[in-house]
LOLUM-907609 format. One line per field, with one value per residue (C-alpha): residue in one letter; x, z, y. Coordinates in nm, 2 decimals. Last residue first. Layout:
# residues N
nuvex	a, ...
east	X, ...
up	Z, ...
north	Y, ...
# end
This chain:
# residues 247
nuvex	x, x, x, x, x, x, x, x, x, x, x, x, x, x, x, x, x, x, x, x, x, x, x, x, x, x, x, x, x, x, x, x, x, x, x, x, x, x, x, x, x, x, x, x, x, x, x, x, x, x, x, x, x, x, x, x, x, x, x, x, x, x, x, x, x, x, x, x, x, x, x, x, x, x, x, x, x, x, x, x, x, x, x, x, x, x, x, x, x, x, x, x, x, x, x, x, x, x, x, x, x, x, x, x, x, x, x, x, x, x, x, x, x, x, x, x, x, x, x, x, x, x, x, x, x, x, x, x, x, x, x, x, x, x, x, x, x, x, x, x, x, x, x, x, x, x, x, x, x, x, x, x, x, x, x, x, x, x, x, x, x, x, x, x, x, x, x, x, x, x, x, x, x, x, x, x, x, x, x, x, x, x, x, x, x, x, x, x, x, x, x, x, x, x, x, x, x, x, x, x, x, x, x, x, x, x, x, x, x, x, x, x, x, x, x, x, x, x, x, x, x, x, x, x, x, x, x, x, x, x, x, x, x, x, x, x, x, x, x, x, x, x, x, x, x, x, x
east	2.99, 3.11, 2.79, 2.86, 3.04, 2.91, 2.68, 2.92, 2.84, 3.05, 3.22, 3.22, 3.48, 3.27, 3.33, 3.39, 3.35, 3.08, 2.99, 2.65, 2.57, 2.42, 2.75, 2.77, 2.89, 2.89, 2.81, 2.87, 2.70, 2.81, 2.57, 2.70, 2.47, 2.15, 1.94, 1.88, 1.91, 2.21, 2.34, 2.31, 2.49, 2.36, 2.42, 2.33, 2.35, 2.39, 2.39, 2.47, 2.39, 2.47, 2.42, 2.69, 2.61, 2.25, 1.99, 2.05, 1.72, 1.73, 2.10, 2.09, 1.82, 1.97, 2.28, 2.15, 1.95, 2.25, 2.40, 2.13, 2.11, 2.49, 2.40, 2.13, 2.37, 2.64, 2.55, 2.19, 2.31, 2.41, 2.05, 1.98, 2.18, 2.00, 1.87, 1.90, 1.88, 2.04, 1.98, 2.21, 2.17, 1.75, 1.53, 1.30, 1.26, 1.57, 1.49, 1.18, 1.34, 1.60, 1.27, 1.13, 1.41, 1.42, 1.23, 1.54, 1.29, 1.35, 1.35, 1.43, 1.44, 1.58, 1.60, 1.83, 1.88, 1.54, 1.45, 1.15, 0.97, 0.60, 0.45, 0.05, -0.19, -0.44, -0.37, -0.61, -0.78, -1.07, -0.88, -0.79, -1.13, -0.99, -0.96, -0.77, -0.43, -0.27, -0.13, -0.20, 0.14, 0.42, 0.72, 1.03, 1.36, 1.56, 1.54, 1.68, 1.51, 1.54, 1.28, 1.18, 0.99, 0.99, 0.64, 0.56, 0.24, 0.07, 0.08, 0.40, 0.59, 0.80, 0.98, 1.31, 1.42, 1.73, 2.03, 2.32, 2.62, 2.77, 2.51, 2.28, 2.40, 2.39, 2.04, 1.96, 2.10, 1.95, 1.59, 1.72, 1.83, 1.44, 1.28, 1.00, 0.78, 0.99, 1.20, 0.95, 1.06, 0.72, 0.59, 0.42, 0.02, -0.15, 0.12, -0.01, -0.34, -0.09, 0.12, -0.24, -0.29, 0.05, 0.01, 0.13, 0.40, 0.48, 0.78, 1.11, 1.22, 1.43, 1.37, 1.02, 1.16, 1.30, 1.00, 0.79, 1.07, 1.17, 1.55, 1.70, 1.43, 1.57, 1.91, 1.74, 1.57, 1.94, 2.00, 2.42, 2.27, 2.11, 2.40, 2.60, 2.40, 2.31, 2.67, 2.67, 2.45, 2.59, 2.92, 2.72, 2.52, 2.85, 3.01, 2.73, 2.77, 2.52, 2.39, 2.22, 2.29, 2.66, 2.83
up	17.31, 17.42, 17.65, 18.01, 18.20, 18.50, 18.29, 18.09, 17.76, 17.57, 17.18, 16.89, 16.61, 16.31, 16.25, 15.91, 15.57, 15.68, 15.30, 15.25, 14.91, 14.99, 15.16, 15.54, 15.82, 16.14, 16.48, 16.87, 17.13, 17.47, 17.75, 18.10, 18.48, 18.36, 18.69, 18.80, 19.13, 19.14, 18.89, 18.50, 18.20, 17.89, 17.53, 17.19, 16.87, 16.51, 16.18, 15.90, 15.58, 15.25, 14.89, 14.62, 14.47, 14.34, 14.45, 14.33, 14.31, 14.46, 14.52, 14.70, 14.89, 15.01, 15.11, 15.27, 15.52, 15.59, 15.65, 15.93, 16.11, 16.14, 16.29, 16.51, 16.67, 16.73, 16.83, 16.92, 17.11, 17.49, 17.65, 17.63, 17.32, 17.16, 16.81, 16.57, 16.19, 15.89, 15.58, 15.30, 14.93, 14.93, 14.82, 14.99, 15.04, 15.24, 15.48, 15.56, 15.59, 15.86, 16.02, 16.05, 16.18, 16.49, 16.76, 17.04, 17.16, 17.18, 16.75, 16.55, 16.19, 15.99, 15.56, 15.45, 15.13, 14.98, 14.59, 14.39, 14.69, 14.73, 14.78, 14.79, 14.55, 14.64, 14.81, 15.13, 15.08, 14.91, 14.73, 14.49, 14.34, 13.99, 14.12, 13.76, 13.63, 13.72, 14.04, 14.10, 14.21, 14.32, 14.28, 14.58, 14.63, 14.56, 14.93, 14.98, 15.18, 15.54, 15.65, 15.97, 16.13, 15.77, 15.64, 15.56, 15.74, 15.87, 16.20, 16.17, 15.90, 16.03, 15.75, 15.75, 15.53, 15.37, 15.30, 15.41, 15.51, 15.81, 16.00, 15.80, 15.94, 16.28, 16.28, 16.07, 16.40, 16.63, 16.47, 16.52, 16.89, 16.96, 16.79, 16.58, 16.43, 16.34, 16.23, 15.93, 15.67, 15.57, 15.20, 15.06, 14.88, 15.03, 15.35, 15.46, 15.56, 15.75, 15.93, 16.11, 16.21, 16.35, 16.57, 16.86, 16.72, 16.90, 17.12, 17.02, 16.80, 16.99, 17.33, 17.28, 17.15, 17.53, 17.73, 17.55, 17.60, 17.97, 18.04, 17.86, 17.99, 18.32, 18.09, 17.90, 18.16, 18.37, 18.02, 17.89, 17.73, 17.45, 17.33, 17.36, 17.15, 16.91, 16.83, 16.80, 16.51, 16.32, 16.32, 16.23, 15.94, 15.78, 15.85, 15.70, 15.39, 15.28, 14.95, 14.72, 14.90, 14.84, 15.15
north	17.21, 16.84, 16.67, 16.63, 16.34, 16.24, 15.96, 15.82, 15.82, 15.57, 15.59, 15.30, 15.40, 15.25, 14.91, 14.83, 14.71, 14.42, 14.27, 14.20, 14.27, 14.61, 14.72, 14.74, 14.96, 14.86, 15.11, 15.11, 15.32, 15.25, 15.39, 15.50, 15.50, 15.33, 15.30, 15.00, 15.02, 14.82, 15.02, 15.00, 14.97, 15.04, 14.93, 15.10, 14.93, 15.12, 14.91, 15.18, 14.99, 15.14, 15.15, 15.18, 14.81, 14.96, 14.66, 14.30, 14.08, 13.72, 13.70, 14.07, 13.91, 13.64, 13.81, 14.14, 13.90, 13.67, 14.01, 14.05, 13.77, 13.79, 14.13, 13.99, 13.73, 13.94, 14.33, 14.22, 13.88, 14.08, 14.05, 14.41, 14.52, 14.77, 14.89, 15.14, 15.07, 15.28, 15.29, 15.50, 15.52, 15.48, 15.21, 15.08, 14.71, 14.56, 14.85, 14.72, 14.35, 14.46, 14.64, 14.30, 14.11, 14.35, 14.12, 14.29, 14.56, 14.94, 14.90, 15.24, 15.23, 15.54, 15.51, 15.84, 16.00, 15.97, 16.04, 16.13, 16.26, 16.30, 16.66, 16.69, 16.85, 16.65, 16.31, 16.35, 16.03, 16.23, 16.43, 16.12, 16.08, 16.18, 16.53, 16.67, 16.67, 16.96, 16.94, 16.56, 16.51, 16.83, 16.68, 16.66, 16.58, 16.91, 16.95, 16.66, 16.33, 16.20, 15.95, 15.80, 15.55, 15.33, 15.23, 14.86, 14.89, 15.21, 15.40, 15.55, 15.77, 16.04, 16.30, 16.52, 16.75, 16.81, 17.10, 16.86, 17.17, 16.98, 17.20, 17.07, 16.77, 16.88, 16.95, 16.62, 16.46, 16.63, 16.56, 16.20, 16.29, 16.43, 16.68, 16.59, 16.87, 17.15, 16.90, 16.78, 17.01, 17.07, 16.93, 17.23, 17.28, 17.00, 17.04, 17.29, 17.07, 16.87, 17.12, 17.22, 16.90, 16.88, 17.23, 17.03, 16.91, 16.55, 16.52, 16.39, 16.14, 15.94, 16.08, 15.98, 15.63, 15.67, 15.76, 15.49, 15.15, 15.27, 15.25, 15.53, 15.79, 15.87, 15.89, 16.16, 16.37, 16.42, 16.61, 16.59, 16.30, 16.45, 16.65, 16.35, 16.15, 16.46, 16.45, 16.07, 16.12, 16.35, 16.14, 15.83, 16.05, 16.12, 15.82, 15.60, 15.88, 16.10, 16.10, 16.34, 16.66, 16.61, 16.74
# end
């Protein structure tokens, strides 16, 4: 696997994977249905030692999976497994930031190492890790308002984004995705990003009991060009809940 790209069907593969990994756990489909619990069982649970990671990371940028478990710290799992050396990042809490970020090993420059304070220690810059170059853009949205993570990813650059979303009221996997490439359109008119970039639109759907209870999900995925061009849909798959996860 080249380490500087990963493909939609790479990371889609990967992905559904840690899916059915994830769902062979009674926890995870008591989760599916509840907004917190499942973007918990997204990323997974919070290091406890993260303060800790953080003043290492002055002097080394953490691979980030010891920290966030979850199906997207699956995912990188089984794409290391694949042979992907990478790291994986979180961002939350500020604006215009991505909810996850996967970048190469390779990736990353020391800044500030040898060119004096400058003020910059202050907001916790010194000697820190940035990367040159990210491999995978990740935005997760529980609710169906996702216009604004389609413009995040429109911003950054990176070979392969993907977005997550679900389709509660039946218009994510339509509606939204025409919203979408409409999006890709315009702004590929108004400033053309690098023509071998891609869009992996993922969209998860439940179906539930008469008690509510989510009893299969169907995860479907399209794959776009940075112009806007649908090239495909992925082969979507379904988790049924009495059946458990592949080994």
């Amino acid at each position: 696997m080249d380490e500087c790209k990963i493909s939609a069907q790479e990371f889609w593969s990967a992905f559904t994977k840690a899916v059915c990994e994830a769902f062979a756990d009674s926890e995870t489909w008591k989760a599916y249905p509840n907004d917190a619990q499942w973007t918990q069982a997204m990323f997974g649970e919070k290091c406890k030692n993260c303060e800790k990671h953080k003043k290492q990371e002055k002097e080394e940028f953490l691979d980030r999976q010891d920290c966030y478990s979850g199906i997207l710290g699956g995912t990188l799992k089984n794409l290391k497994l694949a042979g992907w050396d990478g790291k994986v990042r979180r961002f939350c809490g500020e604006l215009y930031t991505v909810d996850s970020v996967f970048a190469g090993t390779s990736s990353f420059h020391k800044t500030l190492a040898n060119h004096g304070d400058h003020g910059w220690s202050a907001c916790g810059f010194e000697g820190r890790r940035f990367p040159e170059k990210l491999q995978v853009l990740i935005e997760h949205e529980n609710q169906g308002l996702i216009e604004t993570e389609f413009y995040k990813l429109l911003f950054w650059r990176a070979p392969l984004k993907v977005i997550i979303a679900y389709d509660y009221k039946k218009k994510v996997s339509s509606e939204k995705r025409n919203v979408f490439r409409e999006a890709l359109k315009r702004c590929w008119e108004a400033w053309p990003e690098n023509p071998h970039a891609e869009y992996l639109f993922i969209v998860g759907k439940g179906e539930y009991n008469q008690e509510k209870a989510p009893i299969k999900v169907t995860w479907s995925a399209w794959r776009y060009t940075a112009p806007g061009d649908e090239m495909c849909k992925l082969v979507a798959f379904t988790v049924p809940k009495s059946v458990p996860a592949p080994k």
